[in-house]
MIGUKE-494846 format. One record per atom (N, C-alpha, C): residue in one letter; x, y, z. Coordinates in steps of 0.001 Angstrom, whole numbers, plus 500000, padded with zeros to 6 digits. Layout:
<atoms>
aXYZ
...
</atoms>
This chain:
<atoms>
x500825498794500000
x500000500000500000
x500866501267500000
x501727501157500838
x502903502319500700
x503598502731499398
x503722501644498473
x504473502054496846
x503122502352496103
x501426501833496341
x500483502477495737
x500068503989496192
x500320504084497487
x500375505933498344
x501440506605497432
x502339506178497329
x503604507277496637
x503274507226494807
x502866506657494686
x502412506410493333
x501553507692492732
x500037507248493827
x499261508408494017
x499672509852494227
x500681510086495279
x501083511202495632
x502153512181494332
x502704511273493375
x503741511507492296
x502728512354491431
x501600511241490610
x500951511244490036
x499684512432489993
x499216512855491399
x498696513675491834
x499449515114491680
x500213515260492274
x501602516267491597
x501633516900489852
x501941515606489582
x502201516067487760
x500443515930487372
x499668515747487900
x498131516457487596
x498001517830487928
x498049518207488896
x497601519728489185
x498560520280488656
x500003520354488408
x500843521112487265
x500209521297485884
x499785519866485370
x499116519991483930
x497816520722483916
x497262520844484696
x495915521407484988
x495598522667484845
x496785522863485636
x497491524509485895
x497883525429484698
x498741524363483673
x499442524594482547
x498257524786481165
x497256523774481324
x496089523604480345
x495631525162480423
x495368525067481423
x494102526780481850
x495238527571481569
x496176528140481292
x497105529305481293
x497565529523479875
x497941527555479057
x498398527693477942
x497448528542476970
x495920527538477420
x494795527909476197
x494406529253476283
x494809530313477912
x494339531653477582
x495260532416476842
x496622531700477138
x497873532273476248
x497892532757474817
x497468530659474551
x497341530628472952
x496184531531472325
x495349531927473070
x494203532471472486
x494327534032472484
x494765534391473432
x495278536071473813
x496183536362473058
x497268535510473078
x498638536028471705
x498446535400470757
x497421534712470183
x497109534698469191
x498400533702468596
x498548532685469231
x499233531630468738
x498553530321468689
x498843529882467574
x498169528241467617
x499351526973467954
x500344527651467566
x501432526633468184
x501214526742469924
x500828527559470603
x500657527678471752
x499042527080472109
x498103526830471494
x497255526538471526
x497388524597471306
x498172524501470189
x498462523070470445
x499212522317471252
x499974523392471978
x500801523026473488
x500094522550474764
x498785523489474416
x497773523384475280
x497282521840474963
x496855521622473878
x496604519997473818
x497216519167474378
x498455519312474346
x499235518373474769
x499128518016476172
x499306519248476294
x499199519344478344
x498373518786478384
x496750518916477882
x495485518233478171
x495565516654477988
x496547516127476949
x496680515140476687
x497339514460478079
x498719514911478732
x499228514770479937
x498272514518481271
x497355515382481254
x496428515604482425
x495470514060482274
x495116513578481170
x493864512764480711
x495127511434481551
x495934511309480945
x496890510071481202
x497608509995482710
x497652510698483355
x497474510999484887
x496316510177485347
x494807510803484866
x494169510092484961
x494049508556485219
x494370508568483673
x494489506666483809
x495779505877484273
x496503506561484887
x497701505863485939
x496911506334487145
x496125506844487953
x495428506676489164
x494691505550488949
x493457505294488233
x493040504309487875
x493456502697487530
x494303502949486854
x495392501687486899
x496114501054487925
x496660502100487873
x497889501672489340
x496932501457490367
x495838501649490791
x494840501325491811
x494219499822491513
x493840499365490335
x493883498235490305
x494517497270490078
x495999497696489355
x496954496784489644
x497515496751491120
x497098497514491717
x497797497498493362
x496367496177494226
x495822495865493795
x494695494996494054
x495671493506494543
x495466492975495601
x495872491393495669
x495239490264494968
x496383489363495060
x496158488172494290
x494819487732494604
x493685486795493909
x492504486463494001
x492433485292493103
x491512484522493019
x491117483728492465
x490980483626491451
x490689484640490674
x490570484766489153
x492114485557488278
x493105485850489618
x494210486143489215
x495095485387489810
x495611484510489804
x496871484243490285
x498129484827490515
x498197485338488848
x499437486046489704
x499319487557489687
x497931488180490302
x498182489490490509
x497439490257489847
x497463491326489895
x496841492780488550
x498090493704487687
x498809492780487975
x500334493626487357
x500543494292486451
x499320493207485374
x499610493860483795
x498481494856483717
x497864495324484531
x496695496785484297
x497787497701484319
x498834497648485122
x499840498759484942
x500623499035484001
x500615497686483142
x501378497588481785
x500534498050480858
x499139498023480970
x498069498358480259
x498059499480480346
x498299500340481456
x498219501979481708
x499313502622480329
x500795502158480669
x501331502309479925
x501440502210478536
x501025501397478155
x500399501309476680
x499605502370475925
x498341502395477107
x497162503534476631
x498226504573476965
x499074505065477574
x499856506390477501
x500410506736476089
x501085505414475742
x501870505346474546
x500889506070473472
x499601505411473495
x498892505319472490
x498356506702472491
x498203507181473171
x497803508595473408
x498694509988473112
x499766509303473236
x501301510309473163
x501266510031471339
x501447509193470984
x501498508821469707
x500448509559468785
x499093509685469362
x497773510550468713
x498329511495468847
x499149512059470188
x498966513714469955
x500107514809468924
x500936513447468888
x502287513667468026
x501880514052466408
x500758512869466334
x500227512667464775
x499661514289464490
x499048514741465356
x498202515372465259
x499082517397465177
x500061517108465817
x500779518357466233
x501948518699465024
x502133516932464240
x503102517101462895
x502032517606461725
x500728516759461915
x499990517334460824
x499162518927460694
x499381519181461981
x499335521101462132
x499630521552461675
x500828521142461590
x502397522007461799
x502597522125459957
x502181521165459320
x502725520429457958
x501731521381457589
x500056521435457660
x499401522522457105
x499608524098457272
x500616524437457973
x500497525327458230
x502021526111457634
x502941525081457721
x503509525286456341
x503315525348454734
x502158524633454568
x501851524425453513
x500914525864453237
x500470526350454192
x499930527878453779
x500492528800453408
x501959528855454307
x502777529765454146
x503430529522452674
x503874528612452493
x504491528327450994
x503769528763449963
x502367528623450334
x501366529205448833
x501461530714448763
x502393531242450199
x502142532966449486
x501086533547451105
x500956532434451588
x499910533260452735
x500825533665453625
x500517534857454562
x501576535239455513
x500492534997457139
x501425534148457875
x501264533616459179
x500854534566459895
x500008534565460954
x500154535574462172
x500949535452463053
x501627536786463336
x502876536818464148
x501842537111466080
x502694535828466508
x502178535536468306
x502268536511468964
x501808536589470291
x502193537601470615
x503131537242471785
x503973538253472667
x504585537909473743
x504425537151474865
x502921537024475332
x502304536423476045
x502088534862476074
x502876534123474798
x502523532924474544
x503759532651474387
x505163533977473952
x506255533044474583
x506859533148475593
x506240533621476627
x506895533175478600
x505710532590478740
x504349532277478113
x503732530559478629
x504999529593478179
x505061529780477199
x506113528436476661
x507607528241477731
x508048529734477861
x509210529270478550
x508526528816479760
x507593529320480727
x507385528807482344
x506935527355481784
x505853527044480808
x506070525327480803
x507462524917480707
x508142525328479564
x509367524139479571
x510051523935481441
x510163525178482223
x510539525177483470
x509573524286484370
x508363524209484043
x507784523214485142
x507940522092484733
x507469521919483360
x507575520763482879
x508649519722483067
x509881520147482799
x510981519705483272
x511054519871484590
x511097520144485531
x511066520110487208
x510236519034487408
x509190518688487265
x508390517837487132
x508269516167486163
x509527516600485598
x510013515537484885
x511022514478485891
x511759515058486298
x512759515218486772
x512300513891488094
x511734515248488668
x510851514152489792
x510298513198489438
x509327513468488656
x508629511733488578
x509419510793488018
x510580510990486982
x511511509794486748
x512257509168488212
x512568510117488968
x513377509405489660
x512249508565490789
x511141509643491289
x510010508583491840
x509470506886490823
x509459507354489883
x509624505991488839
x510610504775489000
x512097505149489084
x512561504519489104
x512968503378490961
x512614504697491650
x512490504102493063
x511488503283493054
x510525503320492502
x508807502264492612
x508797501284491672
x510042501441490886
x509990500314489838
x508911500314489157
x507760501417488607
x506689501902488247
x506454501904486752
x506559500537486022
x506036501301484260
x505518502631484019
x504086502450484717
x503093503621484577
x503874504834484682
x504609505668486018
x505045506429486536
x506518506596485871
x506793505479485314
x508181506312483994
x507140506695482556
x506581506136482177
x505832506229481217
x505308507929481414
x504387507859482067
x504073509117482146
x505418510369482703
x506459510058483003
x507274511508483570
x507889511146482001
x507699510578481000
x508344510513479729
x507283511570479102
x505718511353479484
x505010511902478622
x505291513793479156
x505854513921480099
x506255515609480986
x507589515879480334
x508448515254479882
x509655515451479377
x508812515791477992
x508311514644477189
x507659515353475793
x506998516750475895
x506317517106476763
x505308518359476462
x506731519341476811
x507202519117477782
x508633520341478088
x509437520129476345
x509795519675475823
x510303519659474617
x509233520178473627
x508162519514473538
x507155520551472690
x506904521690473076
x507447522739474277
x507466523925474824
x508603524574474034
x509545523562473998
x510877524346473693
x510739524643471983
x510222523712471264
x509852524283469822
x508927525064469854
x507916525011471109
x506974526268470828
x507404527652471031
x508565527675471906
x508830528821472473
x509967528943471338
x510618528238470436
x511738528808469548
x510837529611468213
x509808528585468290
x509029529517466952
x508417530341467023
x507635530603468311
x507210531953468981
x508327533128469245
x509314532781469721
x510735533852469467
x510899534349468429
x511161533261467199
x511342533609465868
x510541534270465637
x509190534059465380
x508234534323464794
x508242536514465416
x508162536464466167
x508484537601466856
x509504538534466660
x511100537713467083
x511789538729467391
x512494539147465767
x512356537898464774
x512677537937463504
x511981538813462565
x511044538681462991
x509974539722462024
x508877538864461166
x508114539440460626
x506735538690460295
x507227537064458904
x508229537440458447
x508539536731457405
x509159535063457969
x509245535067459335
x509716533920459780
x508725533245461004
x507629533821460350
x506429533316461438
x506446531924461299
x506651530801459602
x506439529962459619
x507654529123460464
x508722529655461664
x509181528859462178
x508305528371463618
x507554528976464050
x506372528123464634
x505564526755464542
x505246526830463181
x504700525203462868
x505857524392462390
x506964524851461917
x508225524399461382
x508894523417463039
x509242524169463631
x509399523925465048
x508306522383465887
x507082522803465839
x506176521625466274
x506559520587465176
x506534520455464104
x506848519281463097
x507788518165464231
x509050518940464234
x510480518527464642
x510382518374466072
x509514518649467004
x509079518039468263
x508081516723468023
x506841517151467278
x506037516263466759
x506771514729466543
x508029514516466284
x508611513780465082
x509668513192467096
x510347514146467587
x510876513388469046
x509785512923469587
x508377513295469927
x506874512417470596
x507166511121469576
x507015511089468729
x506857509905468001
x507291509069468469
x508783508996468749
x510089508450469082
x509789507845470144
x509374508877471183
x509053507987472823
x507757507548473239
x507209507770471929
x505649506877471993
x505633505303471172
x506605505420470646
x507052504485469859
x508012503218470341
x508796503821471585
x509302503406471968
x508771502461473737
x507993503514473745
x506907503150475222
x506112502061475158
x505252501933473430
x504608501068472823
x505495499990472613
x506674499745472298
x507123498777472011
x507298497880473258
x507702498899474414
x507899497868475990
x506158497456476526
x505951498041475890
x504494497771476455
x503782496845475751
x503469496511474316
x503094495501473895
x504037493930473731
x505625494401474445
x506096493145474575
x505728492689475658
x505818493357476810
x505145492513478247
x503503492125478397
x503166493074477478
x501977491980477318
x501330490883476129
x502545490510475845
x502587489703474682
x503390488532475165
x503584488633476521
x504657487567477347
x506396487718476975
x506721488700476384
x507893488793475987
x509020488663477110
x509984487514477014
x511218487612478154
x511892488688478827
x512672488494479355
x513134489420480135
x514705489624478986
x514979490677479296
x516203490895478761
x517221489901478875
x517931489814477879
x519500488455478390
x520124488773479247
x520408490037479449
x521459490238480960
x520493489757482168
x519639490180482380
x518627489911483507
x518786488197483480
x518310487550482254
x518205485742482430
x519405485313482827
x520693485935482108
x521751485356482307
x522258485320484034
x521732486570484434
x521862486702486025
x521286485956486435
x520223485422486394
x519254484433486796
x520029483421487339
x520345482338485958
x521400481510485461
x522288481488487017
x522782482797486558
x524329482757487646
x523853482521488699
x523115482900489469
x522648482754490917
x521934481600491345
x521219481597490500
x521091479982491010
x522120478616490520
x522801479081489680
x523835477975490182
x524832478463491012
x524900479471491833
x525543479647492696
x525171479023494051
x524168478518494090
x523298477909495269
x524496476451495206
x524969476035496753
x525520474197496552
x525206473595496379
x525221472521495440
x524737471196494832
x523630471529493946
x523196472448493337
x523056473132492150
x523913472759491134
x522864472273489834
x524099471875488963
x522785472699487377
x523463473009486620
x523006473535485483
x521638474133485299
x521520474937485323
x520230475236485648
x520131475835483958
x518610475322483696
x517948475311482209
x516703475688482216
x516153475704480943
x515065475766480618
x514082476591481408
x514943477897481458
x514467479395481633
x513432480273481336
x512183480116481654
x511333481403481190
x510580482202482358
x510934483546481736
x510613484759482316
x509801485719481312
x509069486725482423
x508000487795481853
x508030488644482962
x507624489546482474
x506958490781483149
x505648490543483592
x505782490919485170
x503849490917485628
x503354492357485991
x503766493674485256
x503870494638485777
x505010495167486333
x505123495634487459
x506647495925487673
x507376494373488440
x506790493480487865
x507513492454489297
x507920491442488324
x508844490291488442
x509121489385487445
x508464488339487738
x508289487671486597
x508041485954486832
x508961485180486209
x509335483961487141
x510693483277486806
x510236482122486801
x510660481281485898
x510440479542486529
x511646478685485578
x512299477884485913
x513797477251485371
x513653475640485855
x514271474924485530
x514421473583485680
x515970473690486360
x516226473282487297
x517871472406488026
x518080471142487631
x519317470469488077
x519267469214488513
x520463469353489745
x520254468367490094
x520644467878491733
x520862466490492066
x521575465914492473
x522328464544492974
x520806463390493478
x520594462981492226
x519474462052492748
x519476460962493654
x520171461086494750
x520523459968495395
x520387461077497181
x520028462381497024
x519586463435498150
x518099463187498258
x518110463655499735
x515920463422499800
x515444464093499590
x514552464199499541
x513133465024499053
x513386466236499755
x513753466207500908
x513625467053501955
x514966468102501666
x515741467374501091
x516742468164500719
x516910469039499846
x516182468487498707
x516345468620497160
x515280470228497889
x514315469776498421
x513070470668498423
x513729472149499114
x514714472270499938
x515549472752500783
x516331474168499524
x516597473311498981
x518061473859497790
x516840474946496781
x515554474166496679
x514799474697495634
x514319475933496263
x514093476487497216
x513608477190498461
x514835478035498401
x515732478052498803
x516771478679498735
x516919479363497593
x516890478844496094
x516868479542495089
x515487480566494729
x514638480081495530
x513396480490495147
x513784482347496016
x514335481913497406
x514728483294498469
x515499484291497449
x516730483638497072
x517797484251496517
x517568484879495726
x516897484562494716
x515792485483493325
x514880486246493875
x513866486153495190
x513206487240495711
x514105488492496473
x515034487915497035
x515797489116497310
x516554489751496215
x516853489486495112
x517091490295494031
x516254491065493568
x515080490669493351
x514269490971492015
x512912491342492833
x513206491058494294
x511594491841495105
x510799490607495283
x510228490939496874
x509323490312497283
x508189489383496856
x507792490426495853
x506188490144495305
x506544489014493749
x507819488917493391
x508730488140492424
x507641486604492428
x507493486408491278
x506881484670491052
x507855483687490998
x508424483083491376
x509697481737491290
x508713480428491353
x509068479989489943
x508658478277490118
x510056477417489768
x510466476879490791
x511601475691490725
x511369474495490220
x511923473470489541
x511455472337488846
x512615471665489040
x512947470575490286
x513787469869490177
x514238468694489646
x515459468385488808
x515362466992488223
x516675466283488915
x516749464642488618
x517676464035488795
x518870464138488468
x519946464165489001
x521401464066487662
x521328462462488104
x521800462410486631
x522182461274486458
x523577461273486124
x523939459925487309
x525861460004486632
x526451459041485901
x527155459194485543
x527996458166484116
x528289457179485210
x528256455860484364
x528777454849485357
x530014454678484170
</atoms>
């Protein structure tokens, strides 16, 4: 309950920032008469919605094991992450294809409206919260071992970077003079195009763990090592691992001196089963499968 409280408390945080940021961007974008600042505002809104669904998530993946789950609610949190992805990915689509029409106006001969000042210190105070707020929730992420909660301080790093093209093309657009207004939508393209990247990339961890995808080779290979580091441990095989959310599931085959008792063998398997929970956390799944060695006569 304590890593679902801090979860909440992170998450709660980078909500009322975005909240804050939504209501300020859209009077910005609308007062200085910027639409690159107006689609900043989306974004944020996009941020705020996905907050959302990591309270929601992470609340039912924080749910105990039950009957109809065995091992847990793990993957609702993997699920959170996903729908983040998928959402970061819409808003990317949507902020390149702005950006692309709005070049495409300017090229025919139309001349842009130049922003006004007011929409570029919104842009700079987002990139400053945004990033402060990045900052934090990665490292709260990485203490909670949290998909959801890196996922989303990825989606606060994106909108602080879509600040920083908003605020370069709002500069331009400004301090250059009316003829370089189109570096505004020029600017969102080339942010548009980094969202892609880490929605793309969010999606990819996210539809492998829930597609049962292994654990990385360094991680198995550690596996490997430690439990044959256990005594009278001999080769340990036939390895599979997954993601249950933030927690692993492990299960491997040994062999062991078939001529030890039950009581023993059962002893050694227990031991490996500890040794992998104290690595890899408490809440860790370990299934041991012991076999005979057989020796050359």
């Amino acid at each position: 309950m304590e890593r679902q409280s801090e979860i909440y408390r992170v998450t709660l945080w980078g909500g009322a920032i975005n909240a804050l940021l939504v209501l300020f961007k859209f009077v910005a974008g609308i007062m200085g008469h910027s639409a690159a600042m107006v689609a900043d505002a989306v974004h944020s809104l996009s941020d705020f919605v996905t907050d959302v669904i990591v309270l929601v998530f992470v609340h039912i993946s924080g749910k105990p094991k039950d009957k109809s789950h065995d091992y847990g609610h793990g993957k609702y949190e993997t699920l959170a992450m996903t729908f983040i992805g998928l959402a970061l990915l819409a808003v990317a689509i949507g902020i390149i294809y702005e950006g692309l029409v709005k070049i495409t106006v300017w090229a025919g001969g139309k001349q842009l409206e130049t922003p006004g000042l007011l929409a570029f210190w919104a842009a700079l105070l987002s990139i400053a919260m945004k990033e402060a707020i990045f900052r934090y929730t990665i490292v709260k992420a990485r203490q909670l071992n949290s998909q959801a909660v890196e996922a989303n301080a990825w989606h606060h790093r994106s909108d602080a970077l879509s600040s920083i093209g908003t605020a370069l093309g709002i500069g331009g657009a400004i301090f250059l003079g009316q003829r370089w207004a189109v570096l505004d939508p020029l600017a969102s393209v080339i942010v548009g195009l980094f969202i892609v990247k880490v929605s793309v990339e969010l999606l990819r961890s996210g539809f492998g763990d829930l597609m049962e995808q292994s654990l990385p080779d360094e991680v198995e290979q550690e596996i490997l090592r430690l439990a044959a580091s256990v005594p009278g441990v001999v080769e340990p095989h036939d390895l599979r691992t997954r993601r249950i959310g933030s927690h692993y599931a492990i299960e491997l085959h040994i062999l062991m001196d078939g001529n030890i008792s039950l009581r023993e063998a059962h002893e050694k398997a227990s031991e490996i089963e500890e040794l992998l929970r104290l690595n890899y956390g408490k809440e860790t799944h370990v299934a041991v499968h012991v076999e005979p060695l057989v020796s050359e006569k």
